[in-house]
VEXDREN-2710 file (C-alpha; in Angstrom, 1 decimal):
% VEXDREN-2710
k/r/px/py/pz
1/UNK/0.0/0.0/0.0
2/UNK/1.3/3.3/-0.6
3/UNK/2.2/6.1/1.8
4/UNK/1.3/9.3/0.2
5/UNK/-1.2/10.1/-2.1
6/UNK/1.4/10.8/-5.1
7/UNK/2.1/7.0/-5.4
8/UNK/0.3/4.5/-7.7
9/UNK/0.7/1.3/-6.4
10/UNK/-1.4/-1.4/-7.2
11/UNK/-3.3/-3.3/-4.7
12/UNK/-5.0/-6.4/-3.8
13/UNK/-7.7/-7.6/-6.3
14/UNK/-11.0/-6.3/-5.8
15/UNK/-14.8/-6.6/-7.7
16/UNK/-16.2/-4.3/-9.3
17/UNK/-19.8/-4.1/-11.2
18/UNK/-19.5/-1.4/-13.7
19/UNK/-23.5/-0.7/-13.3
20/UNK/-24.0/-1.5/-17.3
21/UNK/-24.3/-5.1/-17.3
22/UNK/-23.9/-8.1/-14.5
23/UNK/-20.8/-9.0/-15.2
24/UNK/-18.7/-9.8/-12.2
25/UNK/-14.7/-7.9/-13.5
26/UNK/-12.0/-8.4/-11.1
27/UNK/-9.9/-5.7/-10.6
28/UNK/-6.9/-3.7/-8.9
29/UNK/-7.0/-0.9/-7.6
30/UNK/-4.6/2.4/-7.6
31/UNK/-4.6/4.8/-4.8
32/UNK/-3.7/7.9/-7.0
33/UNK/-5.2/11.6/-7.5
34/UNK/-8.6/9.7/-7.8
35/UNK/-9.3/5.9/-6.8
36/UNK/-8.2/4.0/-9.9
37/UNK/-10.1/0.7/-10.9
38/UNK/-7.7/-0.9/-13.1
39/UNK/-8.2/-4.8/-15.7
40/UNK/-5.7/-6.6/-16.8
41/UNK/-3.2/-3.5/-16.8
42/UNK/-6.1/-1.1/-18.0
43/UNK/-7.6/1.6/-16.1
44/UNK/-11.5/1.5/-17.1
45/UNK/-12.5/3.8/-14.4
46/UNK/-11.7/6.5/-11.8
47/UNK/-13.8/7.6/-8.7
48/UNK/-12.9/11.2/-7.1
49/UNK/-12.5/10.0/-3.4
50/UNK/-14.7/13.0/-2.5
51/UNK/-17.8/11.3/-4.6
52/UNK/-17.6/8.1/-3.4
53/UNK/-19.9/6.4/-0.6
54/UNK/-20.5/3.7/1.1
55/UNK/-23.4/1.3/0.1
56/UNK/-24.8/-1.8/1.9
57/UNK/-22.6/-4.8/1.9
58/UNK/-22.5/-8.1/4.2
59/UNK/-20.4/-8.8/7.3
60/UNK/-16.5/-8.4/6.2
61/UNK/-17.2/-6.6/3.1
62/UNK/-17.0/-2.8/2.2
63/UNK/-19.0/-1.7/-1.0
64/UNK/-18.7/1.7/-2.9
65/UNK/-20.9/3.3/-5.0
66/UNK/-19.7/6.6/-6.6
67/UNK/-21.8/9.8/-7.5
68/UNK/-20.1/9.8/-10.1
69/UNK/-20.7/6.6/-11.8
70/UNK/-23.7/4.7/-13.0
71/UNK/-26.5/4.3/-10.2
72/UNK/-26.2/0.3/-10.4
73/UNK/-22.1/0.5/-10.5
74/UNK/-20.5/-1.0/-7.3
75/UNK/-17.0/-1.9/-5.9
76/UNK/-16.6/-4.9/-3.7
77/UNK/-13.4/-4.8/-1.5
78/UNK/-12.6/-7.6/1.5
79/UNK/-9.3/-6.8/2.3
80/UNK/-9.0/-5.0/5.7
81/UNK/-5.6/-3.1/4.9
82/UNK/-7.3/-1.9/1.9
83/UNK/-10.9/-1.2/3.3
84/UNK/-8.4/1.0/5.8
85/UNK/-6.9/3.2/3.4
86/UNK/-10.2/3.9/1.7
87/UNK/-11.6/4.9/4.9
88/UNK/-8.5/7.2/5.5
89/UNK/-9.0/8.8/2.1
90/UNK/-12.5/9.4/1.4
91/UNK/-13.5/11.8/4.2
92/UNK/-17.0/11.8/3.2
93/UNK/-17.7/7.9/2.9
94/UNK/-21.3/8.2/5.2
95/UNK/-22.6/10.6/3.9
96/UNK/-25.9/9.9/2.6
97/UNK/-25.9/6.3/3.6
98/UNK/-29.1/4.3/3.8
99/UNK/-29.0/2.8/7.4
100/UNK/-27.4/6.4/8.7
101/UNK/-30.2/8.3/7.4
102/UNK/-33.1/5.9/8.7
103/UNK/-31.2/6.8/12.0
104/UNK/-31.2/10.4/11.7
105/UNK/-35.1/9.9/10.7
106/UNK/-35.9/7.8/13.6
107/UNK/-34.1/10.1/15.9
108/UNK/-35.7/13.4/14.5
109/UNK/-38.9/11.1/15.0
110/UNK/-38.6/10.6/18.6
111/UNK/-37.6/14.4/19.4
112/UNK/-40.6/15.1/18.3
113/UNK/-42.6/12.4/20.0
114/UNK/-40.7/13.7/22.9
115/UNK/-41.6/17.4/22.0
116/UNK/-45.1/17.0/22.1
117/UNK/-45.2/14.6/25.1
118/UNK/-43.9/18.0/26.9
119/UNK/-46.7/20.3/25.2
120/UNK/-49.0/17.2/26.3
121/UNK/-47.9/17.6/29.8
122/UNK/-47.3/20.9/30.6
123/UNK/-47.9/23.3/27.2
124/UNK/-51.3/22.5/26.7
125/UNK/-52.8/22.7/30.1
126/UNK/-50.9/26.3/30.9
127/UNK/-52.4/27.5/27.9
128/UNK/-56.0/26.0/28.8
129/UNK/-55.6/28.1/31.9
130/UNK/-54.3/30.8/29.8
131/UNK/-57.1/30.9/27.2
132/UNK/-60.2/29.8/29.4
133/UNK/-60.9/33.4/30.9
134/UNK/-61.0/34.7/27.4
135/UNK/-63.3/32.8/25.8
136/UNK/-66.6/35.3/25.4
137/UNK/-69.5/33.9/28.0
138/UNK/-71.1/34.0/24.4
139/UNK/-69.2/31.5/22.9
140/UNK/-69.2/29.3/26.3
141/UNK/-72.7/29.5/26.4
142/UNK/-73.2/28.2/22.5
143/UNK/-70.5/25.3/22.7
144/UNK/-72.8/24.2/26.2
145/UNK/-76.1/24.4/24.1
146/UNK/-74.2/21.9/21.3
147/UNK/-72.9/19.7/24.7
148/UNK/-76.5/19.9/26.0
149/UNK/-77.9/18.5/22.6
150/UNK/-75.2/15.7/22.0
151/UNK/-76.0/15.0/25.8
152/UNK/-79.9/14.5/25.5
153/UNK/-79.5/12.5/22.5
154/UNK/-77.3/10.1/24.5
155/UNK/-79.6/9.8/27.3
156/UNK/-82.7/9.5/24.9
157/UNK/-84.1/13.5/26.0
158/UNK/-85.5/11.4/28.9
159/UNK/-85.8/15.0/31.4
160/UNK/-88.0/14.3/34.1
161/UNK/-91.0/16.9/34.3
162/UNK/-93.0/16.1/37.5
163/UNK/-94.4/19.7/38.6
164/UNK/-94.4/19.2/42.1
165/UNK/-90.5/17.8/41.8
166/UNK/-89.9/20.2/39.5
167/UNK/-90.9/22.9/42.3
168/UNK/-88.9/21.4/44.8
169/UNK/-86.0/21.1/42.5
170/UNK/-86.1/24.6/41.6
171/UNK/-86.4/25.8/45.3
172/UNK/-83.2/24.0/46.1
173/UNK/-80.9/25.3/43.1
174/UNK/-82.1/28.9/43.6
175/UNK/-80.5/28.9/47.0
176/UNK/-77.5/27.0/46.4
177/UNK/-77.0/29.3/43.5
178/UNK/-77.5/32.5/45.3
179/UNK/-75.2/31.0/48.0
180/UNK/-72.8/30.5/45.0
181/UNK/-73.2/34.0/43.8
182/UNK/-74.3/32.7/40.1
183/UNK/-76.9/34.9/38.2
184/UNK/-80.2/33.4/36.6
185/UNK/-78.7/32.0/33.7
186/UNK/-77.7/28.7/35.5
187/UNK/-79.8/26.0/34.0
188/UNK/-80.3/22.3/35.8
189/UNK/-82.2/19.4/35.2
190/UNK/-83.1/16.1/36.1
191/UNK/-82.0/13.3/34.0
192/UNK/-83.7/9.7/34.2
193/UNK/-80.5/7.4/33.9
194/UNK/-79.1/4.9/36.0
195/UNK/-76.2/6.0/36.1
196/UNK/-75.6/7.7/39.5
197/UNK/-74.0/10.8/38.5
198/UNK/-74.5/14.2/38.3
199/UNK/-72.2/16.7/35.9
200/UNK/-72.1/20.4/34.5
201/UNK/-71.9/21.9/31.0
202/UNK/-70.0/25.0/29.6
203/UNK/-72.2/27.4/29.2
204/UNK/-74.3/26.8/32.8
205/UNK/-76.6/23.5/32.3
206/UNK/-75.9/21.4/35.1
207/UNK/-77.9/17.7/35.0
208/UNK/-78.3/15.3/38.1
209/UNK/-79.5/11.7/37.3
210/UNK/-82.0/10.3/38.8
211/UNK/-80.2/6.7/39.7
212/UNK/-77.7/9.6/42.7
213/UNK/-81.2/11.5/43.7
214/UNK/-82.5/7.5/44.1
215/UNK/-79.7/6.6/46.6
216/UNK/-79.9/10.2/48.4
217/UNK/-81.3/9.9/51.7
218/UNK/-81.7/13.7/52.5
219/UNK/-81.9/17.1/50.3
220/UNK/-78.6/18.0/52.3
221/UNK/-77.1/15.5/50.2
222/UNK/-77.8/15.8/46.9
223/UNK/-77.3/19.4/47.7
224/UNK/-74.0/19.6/48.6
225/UNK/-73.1/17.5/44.8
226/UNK/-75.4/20.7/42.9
227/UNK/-72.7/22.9/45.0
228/UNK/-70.0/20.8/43.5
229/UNK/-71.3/21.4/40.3
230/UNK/-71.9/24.6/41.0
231/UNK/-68.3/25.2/41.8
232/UNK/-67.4/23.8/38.1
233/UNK/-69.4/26.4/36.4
234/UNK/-68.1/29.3/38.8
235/UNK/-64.2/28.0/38.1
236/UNK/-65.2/27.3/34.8
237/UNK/-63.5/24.0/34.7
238/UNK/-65.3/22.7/31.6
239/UNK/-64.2/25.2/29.6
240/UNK/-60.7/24.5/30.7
241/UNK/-60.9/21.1/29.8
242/UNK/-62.6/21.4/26.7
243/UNK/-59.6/23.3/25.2
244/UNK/-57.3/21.4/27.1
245/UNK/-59.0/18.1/25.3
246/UNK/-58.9/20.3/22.1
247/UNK/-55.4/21.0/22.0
248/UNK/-54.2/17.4/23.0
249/UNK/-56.1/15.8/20.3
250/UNK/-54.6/18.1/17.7
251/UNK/-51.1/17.5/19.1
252/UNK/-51.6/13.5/18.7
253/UNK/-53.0/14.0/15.2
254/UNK/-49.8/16.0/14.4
255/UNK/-48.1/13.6/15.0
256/UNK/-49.4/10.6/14.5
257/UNK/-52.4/11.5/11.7
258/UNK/-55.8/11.1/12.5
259/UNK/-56.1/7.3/13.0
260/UNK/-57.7/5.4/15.7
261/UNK/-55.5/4.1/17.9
262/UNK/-52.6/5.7/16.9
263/UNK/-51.8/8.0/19.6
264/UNK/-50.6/5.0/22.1
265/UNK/-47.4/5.7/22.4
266/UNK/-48.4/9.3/25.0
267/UNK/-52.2/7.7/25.8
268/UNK/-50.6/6.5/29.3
269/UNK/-49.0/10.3/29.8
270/UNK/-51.9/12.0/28.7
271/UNK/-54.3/9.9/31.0
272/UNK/-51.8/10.8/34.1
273/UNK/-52.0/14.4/33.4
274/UNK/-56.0/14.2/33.0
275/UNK/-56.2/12.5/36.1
276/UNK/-54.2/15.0/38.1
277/UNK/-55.6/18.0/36.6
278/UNK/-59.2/16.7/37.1
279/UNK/-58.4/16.2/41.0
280/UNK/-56.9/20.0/41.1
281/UNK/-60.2/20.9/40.1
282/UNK/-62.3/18.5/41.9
283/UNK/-60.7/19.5/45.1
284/UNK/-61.3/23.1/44.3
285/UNK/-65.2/22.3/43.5
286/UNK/-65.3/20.6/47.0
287/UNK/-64.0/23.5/48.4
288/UNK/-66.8/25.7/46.7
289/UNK/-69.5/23.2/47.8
290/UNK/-68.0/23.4/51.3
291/UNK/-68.5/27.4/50.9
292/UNK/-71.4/27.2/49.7
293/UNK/-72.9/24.9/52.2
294/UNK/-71.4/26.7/54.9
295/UNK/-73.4/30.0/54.0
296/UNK/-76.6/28.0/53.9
297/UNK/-76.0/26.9/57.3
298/UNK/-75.9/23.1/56.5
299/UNK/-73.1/20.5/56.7
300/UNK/-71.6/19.7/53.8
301/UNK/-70.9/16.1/55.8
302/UNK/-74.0/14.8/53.7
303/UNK/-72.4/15.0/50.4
304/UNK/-69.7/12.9/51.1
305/UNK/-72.1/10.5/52.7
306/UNK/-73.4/10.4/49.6
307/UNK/-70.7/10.1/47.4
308/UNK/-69.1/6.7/49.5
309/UNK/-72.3/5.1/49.4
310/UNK/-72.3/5.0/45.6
311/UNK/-69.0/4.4/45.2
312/UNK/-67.5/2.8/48.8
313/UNK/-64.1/2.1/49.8
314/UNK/-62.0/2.9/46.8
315/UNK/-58.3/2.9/48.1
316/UNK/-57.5/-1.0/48.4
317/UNK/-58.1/-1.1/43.7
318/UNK/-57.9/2.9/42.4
319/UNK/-54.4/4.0/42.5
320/UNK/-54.7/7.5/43.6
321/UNK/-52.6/9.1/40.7
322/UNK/-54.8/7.1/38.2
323/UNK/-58.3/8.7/39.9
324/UNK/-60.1/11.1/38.0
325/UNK/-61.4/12.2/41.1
326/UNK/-60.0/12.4/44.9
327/UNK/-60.3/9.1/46.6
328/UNK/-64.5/9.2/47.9
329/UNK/-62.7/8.2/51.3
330/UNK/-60.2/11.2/51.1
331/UNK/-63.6/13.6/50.3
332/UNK/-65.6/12.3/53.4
333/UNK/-62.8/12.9/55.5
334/UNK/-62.2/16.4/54.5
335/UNK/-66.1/17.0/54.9
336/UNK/-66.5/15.4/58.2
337/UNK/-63.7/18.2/59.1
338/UNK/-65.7/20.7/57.9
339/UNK/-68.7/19.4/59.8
340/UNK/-71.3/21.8/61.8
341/UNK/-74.3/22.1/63.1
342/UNK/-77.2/23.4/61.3
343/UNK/-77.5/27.3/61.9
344/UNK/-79.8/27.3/59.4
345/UNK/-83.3/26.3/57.8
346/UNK/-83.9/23.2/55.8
347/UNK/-83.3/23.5/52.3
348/UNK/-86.7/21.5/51.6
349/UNK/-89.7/20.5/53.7
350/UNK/-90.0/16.7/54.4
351/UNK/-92.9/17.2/51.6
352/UNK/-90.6/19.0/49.1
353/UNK/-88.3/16.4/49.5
354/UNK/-90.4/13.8/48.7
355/UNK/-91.9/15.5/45.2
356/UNK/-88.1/15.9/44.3
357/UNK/-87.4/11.9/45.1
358/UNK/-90.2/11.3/42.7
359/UNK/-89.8/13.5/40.4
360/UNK/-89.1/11.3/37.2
361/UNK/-92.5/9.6/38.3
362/UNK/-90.4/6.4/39.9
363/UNK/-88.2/5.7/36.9
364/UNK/-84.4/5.5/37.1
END
């Protein structure tokens, strides 16, 4: 092998494929001012060492293309003292190889999946806070009205109309929402599901099923979860999430295009971030409910009462970073400290009560 570039000494035999035709040549080469592929004492090609790259080969094998040369052409070389000195001489051998780039690609790739994993986490829901208190109560109110619509056609528009309950119902909401410091334009409803549940839209439409008003046992109760409610609509919560929702889905859709299923590789992330931003503002409705209570002169004890005999014990199965919601035991044990004695009247008469337990005329 020669020691400077100036030399031309011939070297081991190598193959070459001149790209025209499948004829296997052998050949020597000649490490001159180019890289000289020489036949039987004839040079029939030259490759500048700055156009020449390498191309997929098997174990203990180094094959060249050239930019050069034909696309198909190709230079076989197994001998390590040679495969060195083409190495030492053509400085930009890697460029532009296959398996490199698929690299580069599939790091680029996961920056980005890593990228919007952040904006999942953290982006999104600072600009959800951002953004909520400037969306127009006018807008707020018409995305609730499309909720409200998309909501009765799930439940099968199945409102529950008794007058009498209706009356009793309406007594209890206008105080907790004058306790709440909400004007008139808070809507609410009972719901004949069995689902025991109650929820609020954006906008102000807040629903209570009937299956929760069936396992109430007093209007102090179901009471204290319109409060909660209540507390949504005054933090407005759903808003928040809506755009929070919003923004995730158009980040996994960036990403991944908009194909079911294929945002799994940040579903587990987003769900964590979900669930800890829905007990932030849990805790903070419980705190307004708690309020709220508290100026009506009733416990807000009941509501938890409530809420663990629907759902009972729940910390020996629900992780608590994977609940939605505080652990039911957690919430009773926060409103038993907030306990008191009545200071003030009942929120309905053992009469009113009884219209607003029947007020979807027995169904659930």
């Amino acid at each position: 092998m020669d020691n400077g570039p100036g030399q031309d000494t011939p070297l081991r035999p190598a193959v070459f494929f001149d790209g025209t035709s499948n004829r296997r040549r052998t050949v020597t080469l000649n490490f001159a001012g180019e890289l000289e592929i020489n036949e039987d004492g004839h040079k029939i090609s030259a490759w500048p060492y700055a156009d020449i790259r390498r191309a997929d080969s098997p174990s203990g094998t180094l094959r060249l293309t050239s930019l050069t040369a034909p696309a198909l052409a190709r230079l076989e070389i197994r001998d390590a003292a040679v495969m060195a000195e083409i190495t030492s001489r053509c400085a930009r051998l890697d460029e532009n190889t296959p398996g490199r780039g698929i690299a580069k690609i599939i790091g680029w790739s996961l920056a980005a999946a890593v990228s919007i994993v952040a904006m999942v986490l953290y982006g999104v829901p600072l600009a959800a806070d951002r953004l909520t208190p400037l969306v127009p109560q006018s807008l707020e109110r018409r995305l609730g009205e499309v909720s409200d619509g998309q909501v009765k056609a799930i439940f099968g528009n199945q409102v529950c109309s008794n007058g009498a309950g209706q009356k009793a119902f309406a007594k209890l909401v206008n105080a907790l929402r004058e306790a709440a410091g909400l004007d008139t334009s808070v809507q609410t409803a009972v719901l004949s599901s069995v689902i025991p549940n109650a929820f609020a839209l954006p906008g102000g439409k807040v629903y209570l099923f009937s299956a929760l008003l069936a396992k109430a046992e007093n209007a102090d109760e179901i009471a204290g979860v319109l409060a909660h409610e209540l507390g949504h609509l005054k933090h407005r919560d759903n808003m928040r999430v809506l755009i929070y929702n919003g923004g995730t889905s158009f980040l996994i859709g960036l990403l991944f295009g908009d194909v079911t299923g294929s945002g799994a590789v940040i579903f587990a992330s987003r769900q964590l971030v979900t669930a800890s931003y829905s007990r932030e503002a849990e805790q903070n409705a419980d705190n307004f409910a708690i309020e709220v209570m508290h100026r009506l002169g009733r416990s807000p004890k009941p509501m938890g009462e409530l809420l663990f005999r629907v759902t009972g014990k729940q910390g020996d199965h629900i992780p608590s970073i994977l609940a939605s919601h505080p652990l039911t035991e957690d919430r009773l044990a926060r409103m038993r400290q907030e306990d008191q004695p009545p200071s003030g009247p009942p929120l309905l008469t053992p009469e009113e009560w009884a219209s607003l337990k029947a007020i979807c005329g027995g169904k659930n």
